[in-house]
C-alpha positions in Angstrom: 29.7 -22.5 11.7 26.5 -20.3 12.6 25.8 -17.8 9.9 25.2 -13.8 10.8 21.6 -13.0 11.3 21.9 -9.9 9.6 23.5 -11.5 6.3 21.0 -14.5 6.2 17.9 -12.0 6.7 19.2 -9.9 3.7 19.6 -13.0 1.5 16.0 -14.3 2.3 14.7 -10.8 1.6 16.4 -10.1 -1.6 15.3 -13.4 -3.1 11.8 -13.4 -1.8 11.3 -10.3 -3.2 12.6 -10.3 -6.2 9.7 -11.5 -8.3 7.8 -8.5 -7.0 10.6 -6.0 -7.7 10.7 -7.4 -11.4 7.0 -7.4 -11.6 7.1 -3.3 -11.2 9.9 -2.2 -12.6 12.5 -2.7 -15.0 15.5 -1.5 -12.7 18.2 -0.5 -15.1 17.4 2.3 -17.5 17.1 1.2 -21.3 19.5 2.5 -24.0 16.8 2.4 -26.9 12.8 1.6 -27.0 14.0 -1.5 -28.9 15.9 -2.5 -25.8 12.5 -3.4 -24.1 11.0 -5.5 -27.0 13.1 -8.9 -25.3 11.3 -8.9 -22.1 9.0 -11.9 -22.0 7.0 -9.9 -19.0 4.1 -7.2 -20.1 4.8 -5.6 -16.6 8.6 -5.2 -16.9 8.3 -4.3 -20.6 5.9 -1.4 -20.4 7.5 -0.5 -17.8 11.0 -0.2 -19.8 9.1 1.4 -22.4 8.0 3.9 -19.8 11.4 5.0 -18.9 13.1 4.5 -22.4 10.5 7.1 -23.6 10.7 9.3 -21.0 6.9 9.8 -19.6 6.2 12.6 -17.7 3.4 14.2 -16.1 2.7 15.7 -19.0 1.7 13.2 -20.8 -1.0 12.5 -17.2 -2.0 16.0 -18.2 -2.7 16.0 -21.4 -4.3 12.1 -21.2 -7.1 14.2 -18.5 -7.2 17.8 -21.3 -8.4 15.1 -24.1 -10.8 13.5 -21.3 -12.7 17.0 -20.3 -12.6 17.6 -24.0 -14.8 14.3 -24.8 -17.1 14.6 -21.9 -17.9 18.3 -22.8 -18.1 16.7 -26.6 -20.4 14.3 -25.0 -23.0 16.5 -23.2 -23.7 18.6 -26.0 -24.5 16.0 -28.0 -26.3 14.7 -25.3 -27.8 18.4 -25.1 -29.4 18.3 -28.5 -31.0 15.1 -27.9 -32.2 15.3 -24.1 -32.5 18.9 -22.4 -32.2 17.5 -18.7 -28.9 18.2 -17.3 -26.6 14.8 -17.6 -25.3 12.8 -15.1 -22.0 13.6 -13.1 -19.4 11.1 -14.4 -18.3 9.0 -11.0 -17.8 5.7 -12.7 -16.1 6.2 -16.4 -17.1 3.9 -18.7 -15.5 3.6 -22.1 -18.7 4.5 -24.1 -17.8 8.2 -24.2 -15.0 7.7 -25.6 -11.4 6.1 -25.8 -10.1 9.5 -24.4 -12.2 9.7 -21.7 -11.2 5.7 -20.7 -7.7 7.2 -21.0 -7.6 10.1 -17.9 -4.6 9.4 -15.8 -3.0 7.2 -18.2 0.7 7.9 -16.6 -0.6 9.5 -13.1 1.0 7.6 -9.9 -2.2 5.5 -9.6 -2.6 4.6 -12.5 1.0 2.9 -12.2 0.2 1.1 -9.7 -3.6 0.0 -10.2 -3.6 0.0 -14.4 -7.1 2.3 -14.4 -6.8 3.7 -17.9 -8.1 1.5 -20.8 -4.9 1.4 -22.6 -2.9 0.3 -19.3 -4.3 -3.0 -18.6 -1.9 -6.0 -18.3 -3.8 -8.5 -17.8 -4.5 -11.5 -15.3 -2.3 -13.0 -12.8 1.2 -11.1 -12.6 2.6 -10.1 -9.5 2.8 -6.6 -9.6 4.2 -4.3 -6.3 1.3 -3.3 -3.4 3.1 -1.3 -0.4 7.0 -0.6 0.1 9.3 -3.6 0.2 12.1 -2.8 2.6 14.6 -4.1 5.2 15.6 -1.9 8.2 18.5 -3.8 9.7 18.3 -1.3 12.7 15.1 -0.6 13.8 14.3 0.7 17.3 12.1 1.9 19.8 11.8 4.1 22.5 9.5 1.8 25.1 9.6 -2.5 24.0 6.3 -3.9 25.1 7.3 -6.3 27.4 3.7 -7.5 28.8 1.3 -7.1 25.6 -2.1 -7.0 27.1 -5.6 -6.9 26.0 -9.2 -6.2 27.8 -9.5 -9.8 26.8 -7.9 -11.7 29.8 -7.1 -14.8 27.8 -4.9 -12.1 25.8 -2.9 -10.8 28.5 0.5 -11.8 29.0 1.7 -12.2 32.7 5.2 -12.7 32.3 7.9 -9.9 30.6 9.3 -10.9 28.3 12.9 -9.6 27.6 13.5 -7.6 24.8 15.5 -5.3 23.6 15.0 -2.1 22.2 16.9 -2.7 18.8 15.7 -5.1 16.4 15.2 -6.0 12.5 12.3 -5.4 11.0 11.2 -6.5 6.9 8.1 -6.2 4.6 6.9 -7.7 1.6 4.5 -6.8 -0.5 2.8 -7.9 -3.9 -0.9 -8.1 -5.5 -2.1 -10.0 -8.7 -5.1 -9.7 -10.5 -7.8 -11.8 -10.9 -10.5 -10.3 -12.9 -10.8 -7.3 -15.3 -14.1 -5.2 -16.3 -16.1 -7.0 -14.7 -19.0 -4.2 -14.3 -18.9 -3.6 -18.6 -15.9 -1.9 -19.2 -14.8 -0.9 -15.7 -14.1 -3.1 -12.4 -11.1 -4.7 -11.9 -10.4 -7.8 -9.0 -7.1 -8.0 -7.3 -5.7 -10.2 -4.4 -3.4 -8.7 -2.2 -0.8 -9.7 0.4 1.3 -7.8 2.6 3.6 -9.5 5.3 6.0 -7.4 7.9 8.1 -8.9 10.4 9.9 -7.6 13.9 13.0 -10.2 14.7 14.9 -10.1 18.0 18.7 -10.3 15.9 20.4 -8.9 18.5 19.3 -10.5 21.5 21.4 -13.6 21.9 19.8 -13.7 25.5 16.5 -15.3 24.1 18.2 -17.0 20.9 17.3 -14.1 18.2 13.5 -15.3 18.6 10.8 -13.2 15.4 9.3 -10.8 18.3 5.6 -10.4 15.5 4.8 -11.3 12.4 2.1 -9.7 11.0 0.4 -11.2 7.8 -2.3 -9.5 5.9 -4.3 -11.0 2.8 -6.6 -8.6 1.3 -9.6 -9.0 -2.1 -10.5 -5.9 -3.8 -12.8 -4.7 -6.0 -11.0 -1.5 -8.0 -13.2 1.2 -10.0 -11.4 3.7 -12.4 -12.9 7.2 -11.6 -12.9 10.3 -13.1 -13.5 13.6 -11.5 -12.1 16.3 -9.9 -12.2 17.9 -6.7 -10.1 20.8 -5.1 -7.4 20.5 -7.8 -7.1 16.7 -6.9 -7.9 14.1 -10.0 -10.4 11.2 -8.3 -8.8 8.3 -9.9 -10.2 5.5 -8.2 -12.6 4.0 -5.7 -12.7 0.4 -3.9 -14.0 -1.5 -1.4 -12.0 -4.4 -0.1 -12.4 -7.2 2.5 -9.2 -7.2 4.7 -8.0 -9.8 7.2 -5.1 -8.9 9.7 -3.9 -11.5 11.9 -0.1 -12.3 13.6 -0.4 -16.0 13.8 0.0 -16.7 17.3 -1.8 -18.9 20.2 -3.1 -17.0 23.5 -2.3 -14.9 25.4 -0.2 -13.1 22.3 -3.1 -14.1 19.5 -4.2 -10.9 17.7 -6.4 -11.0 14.7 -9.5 -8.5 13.0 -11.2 -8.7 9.7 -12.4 -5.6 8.0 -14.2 -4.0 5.0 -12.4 -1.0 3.6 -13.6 1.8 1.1 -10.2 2.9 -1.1 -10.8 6.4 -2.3 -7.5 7.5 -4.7 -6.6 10.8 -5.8 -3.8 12.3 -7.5 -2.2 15.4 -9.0 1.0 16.2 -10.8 3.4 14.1 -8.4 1.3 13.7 -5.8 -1.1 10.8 -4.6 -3.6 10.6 -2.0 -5.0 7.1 -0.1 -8.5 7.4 1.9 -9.4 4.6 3.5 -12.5 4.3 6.2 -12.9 1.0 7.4 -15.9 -1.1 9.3 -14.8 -4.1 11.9 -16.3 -7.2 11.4 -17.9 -7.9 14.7 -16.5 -11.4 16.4 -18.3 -12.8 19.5 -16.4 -11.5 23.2 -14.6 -14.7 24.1 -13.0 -14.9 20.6 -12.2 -11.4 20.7 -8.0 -11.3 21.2 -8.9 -7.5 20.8 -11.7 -6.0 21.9 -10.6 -2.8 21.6 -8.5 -2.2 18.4 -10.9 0.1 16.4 -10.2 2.6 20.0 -6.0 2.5 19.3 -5.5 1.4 15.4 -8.4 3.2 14.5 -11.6 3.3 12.1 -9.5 4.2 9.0 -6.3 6.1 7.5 -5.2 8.4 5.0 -1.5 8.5 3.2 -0.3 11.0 1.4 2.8 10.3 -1.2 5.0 13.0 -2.7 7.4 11.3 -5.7 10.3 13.2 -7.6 12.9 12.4 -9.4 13.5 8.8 -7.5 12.9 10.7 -4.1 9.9 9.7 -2.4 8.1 10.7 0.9 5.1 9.4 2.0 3.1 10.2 5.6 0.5 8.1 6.6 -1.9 8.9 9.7 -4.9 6.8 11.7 -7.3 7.5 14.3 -9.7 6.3 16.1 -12.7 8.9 15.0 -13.6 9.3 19.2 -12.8 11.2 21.7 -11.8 11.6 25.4 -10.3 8.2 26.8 -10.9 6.7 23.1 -8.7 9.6 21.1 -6.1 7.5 20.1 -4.0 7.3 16.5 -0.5 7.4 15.2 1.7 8.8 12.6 4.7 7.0 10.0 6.9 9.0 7.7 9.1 7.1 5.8 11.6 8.2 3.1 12.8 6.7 0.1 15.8 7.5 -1.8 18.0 5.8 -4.6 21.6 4.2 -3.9 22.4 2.7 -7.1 19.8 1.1 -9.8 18.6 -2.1 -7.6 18.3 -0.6 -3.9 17.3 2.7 -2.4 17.7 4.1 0.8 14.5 3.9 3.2 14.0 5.6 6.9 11.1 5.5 8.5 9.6 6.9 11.8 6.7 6.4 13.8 4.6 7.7 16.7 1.5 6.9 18.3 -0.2 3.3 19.3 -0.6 -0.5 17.1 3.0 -0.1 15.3 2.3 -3.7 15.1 -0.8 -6.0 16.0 0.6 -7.4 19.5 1.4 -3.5 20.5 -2.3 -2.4 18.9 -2.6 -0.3 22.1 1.0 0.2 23.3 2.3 3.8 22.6 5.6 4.2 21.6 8.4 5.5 19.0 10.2 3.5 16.1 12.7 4.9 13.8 14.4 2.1 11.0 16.8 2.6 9.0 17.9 0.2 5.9 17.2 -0.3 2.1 14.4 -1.2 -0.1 13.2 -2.6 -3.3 10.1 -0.5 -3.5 8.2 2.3 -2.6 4.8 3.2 -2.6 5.3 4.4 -6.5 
């Protein structure tokens, strides 16, 4: 008896994801603080403690009022003893002061990246990266049928058939792997982020996983503290990123990159900046020549969060013009169901939805559930 594709997908998802969902959050709402103190995990207890004590933003707000307040406390004293004007505080480091370590203890960033001194967890638990969802239904308004590349070892000849419905999954989790390592500020994480495209419905070709994409990632995190047009600078990185889908020629696809991370946030919003440099790769082992002129030369995302609702846009571009303007758009949407699942629809336009379509245009909308959202 042959099992639904649809049921064993949802069963392979749930339980690979699971140590990531428990990593991030504690799902069901505590009755009492002393509710959280039988957790074995630091992750899932704080972040029982969290919701049993009901943090809000203002407690991100007044974390950044006792930060200005000990760097003003700082350069007067400073004053007195050295006229010259002080530096501007990029980098915080914990020798002005516990409170100034502090700023954003709570904020969306510091949820996800532990930046203030008081919210470190330590090494080597799996804590959530990017959404982790399953869209059952997810289609598309043109299938690439002949991927193609300038590369002609990349090119496919021969359509393939595919239909314009398929499933589509990601996963998502980071760990970290060192902690202040510059003094009292740098953290090391390791990060890896794996979304696949499968064919469920198209008994003509046996159901085969259309892409894969997988996507390791090292970082190097900074907690930051300034503030620019109302936005709270929380955090700056620079990260070496390899993207790859696995495959032989002619569908092989595969770049490395170093990114810069720039974070900010503000009430319940958070911001993502993220220029990028290609590392160069000789022409004949180049499956894509091209990709910084579709995918683009870096991204920005843009997260709104409230009350479980969660909506996040994220844009690229290529940073050229004329026949190299290219870019794309995803909105997805986040929204509870019950205390282990929310909702989760997601749209987008442009070109590189995935690696083997990096300059195919076209439009996806999915629909399903997930275990986690950006925040």
């Amino acid at each position: 008896m042959r099992n639904s594709p649809l049921a064993l997908t949802i069963v392979l998802f749930v339980g690979a994801a699971n140590s990531t969902a428990l990593a991030q959050d504690a799902l069901a709402d505590p009755a009492s603080p002393q509710a959280c103190v039988a957790l074995s995990s630091d992750a899932i207890r704080l972040a029982c403690y969290d919701r049993a004590l009901g943090r809000t933003p203002e407690d991100t707000r007044a974390a950044d009022v006792a930060a200005a307040a000990a760097q003003q406390t700082r350069k007067a004293a400073e004053a007195l003893d050295n006229p010259s004007p002080s530096r501007n505080e990029v980098f915080a480091h914990d020798d002005v002061g516990a409170a100034v370590a502090n700023a954003g203890r709570g904020s969306l960033l510091d949820s996800r990246w532990e930046l203030a001194k008081d919210s470190k967890l330590g090494l080597y638990q799996l804590r959530a990266y990017k959404p982790v969802y399953l869209l059952p239904a997810f289609w598309t308004s043109k299938p690439n049928v002949r991927p193609h590349s300038p590369n002609p070892n990349n090119t496919v000849t021969s359509p393939e058939e595919l239909e314009s419905t398929e499933l589509k999954f990601q996963l998502s989790f980071k760990t970290k792997l060192a902690e202040n390592v510059f003094g009292d500020n740098g953290d090391i994480w390791a990060g890896y982020t794996q979304n696949s495209r499968w064919q469920a419905y198209n008994s003509e070709t046996s159901r085969p996983f259309r892409e894969t994409n997988y996507e390791p990632e090292v970082m190097l995190v900074f907690r930051n503290g300034y503030s620019l047009l109302g936005w709270n600078g929380r955090m700056t990185g620079i990260s070496l990123n390899h993207q790859s889908n696995g495959r032989s020629d002619p569908l092989s696809r595969s770049w490395n990159r170093v990114m810069l991370n720039v974070g900010l946030d503000r009430e319940n919003w958070a911001l993502m900046l993220r220029p990028w440099y290609r590392i160069p790769e000789s022409g004949s082992d180049d499956n894509n020549p091209d990709i910084e002129d579709y995918i683009g030369r870096g991204d920005a995302t843009l997260v709104y969060n409230r009350n479980g609702h969660e909506l996040s846009l994220s844009a690229r571009h290529s940073l050229r013009s004329g026949d190299r303007s290219h870019g794309s758009m995803q909105l997805d949407y986040g929204f509870p169901i019950n205390n282990l699942l929310r909702g989760h629809v997601q749209v987008f336009d442009g070109y590189g939805e995935s690696m083997i379509d990096y300059n195919h245009r076209a439009t996806y909308v999915g629909v399903g559930v997930s275990l986690l959202e950006w925040f």
